[in-house]
Structure formats: C-alpha cells, structure tokens
N, C-alpha and C positions, 0 to 999 in steps of 0.2 A: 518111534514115539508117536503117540494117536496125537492130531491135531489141538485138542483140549488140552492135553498135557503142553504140548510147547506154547500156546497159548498162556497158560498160567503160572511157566517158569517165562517166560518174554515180561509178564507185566511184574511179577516177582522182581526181576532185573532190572528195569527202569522206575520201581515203584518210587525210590527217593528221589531218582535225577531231574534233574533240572529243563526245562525245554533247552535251555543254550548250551547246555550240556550233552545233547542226545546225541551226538557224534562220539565224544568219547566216550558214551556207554558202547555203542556197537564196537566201537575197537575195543575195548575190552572183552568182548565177546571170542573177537577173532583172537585178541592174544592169550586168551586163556586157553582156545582153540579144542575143546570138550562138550560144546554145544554149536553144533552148525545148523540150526535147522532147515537153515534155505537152500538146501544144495538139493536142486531135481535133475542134476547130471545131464541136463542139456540145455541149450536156450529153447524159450518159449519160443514153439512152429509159430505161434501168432509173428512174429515178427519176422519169420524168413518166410512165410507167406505175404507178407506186406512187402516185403523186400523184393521179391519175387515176380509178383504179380499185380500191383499197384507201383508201377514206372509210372503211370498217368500219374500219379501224384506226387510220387516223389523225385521222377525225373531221372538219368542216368547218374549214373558215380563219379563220371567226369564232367567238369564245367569249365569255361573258361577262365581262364589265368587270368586275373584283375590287374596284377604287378609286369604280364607279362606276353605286351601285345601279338595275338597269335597262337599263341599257347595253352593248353590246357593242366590243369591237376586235378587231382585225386581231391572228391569232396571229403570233407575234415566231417569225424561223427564222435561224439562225447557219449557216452556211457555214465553219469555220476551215482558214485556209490555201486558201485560195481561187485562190490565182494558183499552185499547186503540184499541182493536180488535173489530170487528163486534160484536162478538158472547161474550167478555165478560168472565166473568169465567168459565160462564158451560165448556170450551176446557181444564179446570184444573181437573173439577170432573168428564168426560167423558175419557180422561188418565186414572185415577186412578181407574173407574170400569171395565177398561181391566187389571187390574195389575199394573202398572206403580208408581212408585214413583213420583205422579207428583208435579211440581214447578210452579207458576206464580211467574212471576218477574214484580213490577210495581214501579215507581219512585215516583208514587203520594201517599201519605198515607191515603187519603180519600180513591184510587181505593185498596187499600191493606184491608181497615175495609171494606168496601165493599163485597169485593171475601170469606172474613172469613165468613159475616154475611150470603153470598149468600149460602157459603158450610152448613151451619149449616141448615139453612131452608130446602136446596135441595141433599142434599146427597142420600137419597133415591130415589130420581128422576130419577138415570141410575142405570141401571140391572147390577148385575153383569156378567162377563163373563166369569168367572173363579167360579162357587160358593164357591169350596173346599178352594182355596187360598184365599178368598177374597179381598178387598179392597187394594191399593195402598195406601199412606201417600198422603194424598191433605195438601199444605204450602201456603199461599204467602208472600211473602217478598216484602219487602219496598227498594226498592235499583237504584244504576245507572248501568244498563247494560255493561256502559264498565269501570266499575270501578271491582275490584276485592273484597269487605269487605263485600258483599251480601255474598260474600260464604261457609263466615262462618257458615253460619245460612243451612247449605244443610249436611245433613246427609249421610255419607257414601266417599264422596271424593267433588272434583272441578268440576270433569268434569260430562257430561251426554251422555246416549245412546240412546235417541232423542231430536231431539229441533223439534219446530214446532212453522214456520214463516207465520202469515198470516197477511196482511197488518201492520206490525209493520217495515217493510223497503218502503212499500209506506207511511208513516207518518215521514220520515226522508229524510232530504232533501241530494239533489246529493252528496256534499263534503262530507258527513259521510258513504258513500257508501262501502269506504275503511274499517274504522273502523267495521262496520258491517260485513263484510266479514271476517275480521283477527280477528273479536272476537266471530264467531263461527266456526272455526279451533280451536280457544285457547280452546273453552266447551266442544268437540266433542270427547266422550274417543276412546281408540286405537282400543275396540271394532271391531270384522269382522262384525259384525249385527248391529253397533252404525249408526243413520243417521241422517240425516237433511232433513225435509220434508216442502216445500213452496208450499202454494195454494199462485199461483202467479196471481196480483191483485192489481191495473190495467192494464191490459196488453195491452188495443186498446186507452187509454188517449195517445192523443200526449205528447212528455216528453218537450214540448216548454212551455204546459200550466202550471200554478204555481198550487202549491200544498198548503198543503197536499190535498186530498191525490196525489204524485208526479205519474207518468205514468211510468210503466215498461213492457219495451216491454224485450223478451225471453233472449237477448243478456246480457241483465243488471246483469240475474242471473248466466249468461253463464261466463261471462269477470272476473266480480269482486270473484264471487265464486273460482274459478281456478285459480285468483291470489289476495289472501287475503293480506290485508296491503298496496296494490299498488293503488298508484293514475294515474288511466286509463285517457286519451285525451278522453274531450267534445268539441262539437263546441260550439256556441254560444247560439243555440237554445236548449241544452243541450241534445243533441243527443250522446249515445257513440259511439265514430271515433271506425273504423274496422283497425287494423293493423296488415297485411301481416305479418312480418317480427318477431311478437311479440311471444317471446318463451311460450313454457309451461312449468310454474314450476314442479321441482318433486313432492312437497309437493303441498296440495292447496286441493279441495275438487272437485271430479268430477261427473258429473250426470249418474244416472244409470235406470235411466225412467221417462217418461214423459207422461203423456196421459190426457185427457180434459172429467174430471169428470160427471158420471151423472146426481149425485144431488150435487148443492152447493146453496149460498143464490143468490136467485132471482137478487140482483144488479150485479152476476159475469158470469149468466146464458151465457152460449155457447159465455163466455170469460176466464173462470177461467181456467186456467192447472193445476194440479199435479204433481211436480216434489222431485224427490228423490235423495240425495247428500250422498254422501260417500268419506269418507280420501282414496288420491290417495295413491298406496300403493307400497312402495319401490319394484323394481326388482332389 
C-alpha cells in the first residue's frame, strides 16, 4: 500500500477520536488486525548503530546494583508503544541481545500476544553481544503509558536506564505533548549513564498537516523535553511559538547529541536525526 493511501486510511481512522482516546483507536487497529501498516520487519539500524557504537554515551548495559552493594545488573530499557512503531517488536529483542533488560509497553492486547509470539519464533535472530552474559529479559506488557499499574509487572524498580522513542510521539497528537514529556522524566532513573534516545520522525511533515503520523520538526523535542508537564504556545497551524523570555527549568531533560543517522528505514532516509537526552543535573 503507497504511503498516501495509509496516510488517508490512518486519518480516516482517528478522524472522530478523541485525543484521550488515541490509545484505544490504535488497539483497535491491532484487534481488527487487517491494517498493519507499520511493520518494516526489522528495527530501525538507526538504533543498533547507537547501541553499537555510541557506549560514550550511553554507557555499558551493566551498572551497578543500587539495592545491592558490590553488585551489578542488567540496565532496564522501555520500549512504550511497542506494537505501533515501524519496526514492531524486533526494537524489544534487539535491546536484549545487547544486555538490556528490555520492556515493550503496548496498550493493545492483540499488539502485546503478538511481541510474545514474535519473541518466541525470533529470539535467535539477533546475535548476542555479550556471549558470556547473555541475554537480557525480553517482557511485553499490556498497559497505558501514562498511567502507573504497568509497573508492577517490571522487575527490579519503576524507573529505567533507556527509553527508546521512535514515532510513538509522532502517533500522539499535539495536546499530549506535555504528558509525554513529564512522563519520561517520571521513568528516567537518576542514573549518570540513564538516557532517552529519539529517532526523530517526521521531522520535514509540515506540523499544520493532520496526523498521525503528526510532524515534528527539532524544536518539538527541544521545548517540551526541557520543560516536561508544561503546556508550550501553538499557533493556529500548530506551529510551536519561540519564546524569548521563557526560562529553563532546573529539572527537565536536556540533549547531549544529535547527528543524522547513516542507516535508518528507507521512509526517514536523509530526514531522520538521532538524538540523546539526559536528566539535567543539579549544580
């Protein structure tokens, strides 16, 4: 199906729902299960190349055990919205062959039996990268993003020492921009090595056009990231207004590299960025 056609059945689909709604439009999607269109049948290289090849920034997979002096574990990695990404699960079991305790978080229960059934066929599929340590814990959870009761279900604490956003904030529309922002400062542990990494996507979609998926141009990551929970000024055409005057909080999450990937999927080709967030950190 050409890109314009999924396009025009995506906005066709959400045309009546509701922003507080837009979770259970996508599970609807998955439970009807006759329109997939985000499956590119692997994760985005953009992120096993960051995984890869950027330890400077993001540090090894193991850290020390906080609960458990001496000790090391496996860093905890959240995936949210998992079954609504390009690439689909393999970004849960491509974590977890580098080490990672990783998590899909998905609100649909179809996309949740899915990522299981997917990990059980394809586990073997990514090499490990570690042999001696092996494998990470691969989960998915059935949950609401910004509700708190998923987290029970996560081994080890609440928070985690990656998250990894890839069109799952172009699939939500402007006014949740806030809550997405102040509900990954809430998952992000205190960690010096903890991050948040966005393959940011779409980055050249005018942001006047309707969504999903909605247009995020560099600022979108820049504004709301550095002030999580704040509702930033749009115009009309839902541009984010630039304000002079507008402080920077102490707290908030601020970017520590940016560069425009070599390999990502064919749709974000010499548009995709790579950027890396980190908790601003008290002086």
């Amino acid at each position: 199906m050409a890109t314009s056609e999924v396009r025009a059945r995506l906005l066709s689909h959400f045309k009546d729902t509701s922003d507080s709604a837009q979770g259970e439009g996508w599970a609807k999607l998955w439970d009807a299960g006759d329109f997939l269109p985000w499956d590119r049948g692997i994760p985005n290289p953009a992120l096993e190349d960051t995984l890869k090849d950027r330890t400077d920034l993001l540090g090894p997979a193991w850290i020390e055990d906080e609960h458990a002096e001496g000790s090391e574990r496996r860093k905890r990695a959240l995936v949210p919205g998992c079954g609504l990404i390009v690439d689909r699960p393999d970004k849960v079991l491509l974590l977890a062959s580098f080490g990672y305790d990783a998590y899909g978080l998905e609100i649909s229960k179809s996309a949740v039996e899915e990522g299981e059934k997917f990990a059980r066929e394809h586990a073997k599929d990514y090499p490990l990268r570690d042999p001696q340590r092996g494998p990470g814990v691969v989960r998915f959870i059935n949950g609401d993003f910004f509700k708190d009761d998923w987290l029970r279900e996560v081994e080890g604490g609440s928070t985690f020492d990656l998250l990894y956003d890839y069109t799952f904030l172009s699939a939500l529309p402007p006014t949740l921009r806030p809550a997405w922002s102040l509900r990954y400062h809430q998952l992000l542990s205190d960690h010096s090595f903890s991050c948040l990494v966005c393959v940011e996507f779409p980055t050249t979609k005018p942001p006047s056009t309707e969504g999903p998926p909605f247009g995020l141009p560099e600022k979108v990551y820049v504004e709301h990231l550095g002030h999580p929970g704040e509702t930033l000024p749009y115009d009309d055409e839902d541009n984010l207004l630039n304000e002079p005057l507008h402080s920077s909080p102490k707290t908030g999450l601020q970017r520590i590299a940016r560069w425009q990937p070599e390999r990502t999927h064919k749709i974000g080709k010499g548009t995709d960025w790579v950027s890396i967030w980190k908790r601003k950190r008290r002086v």
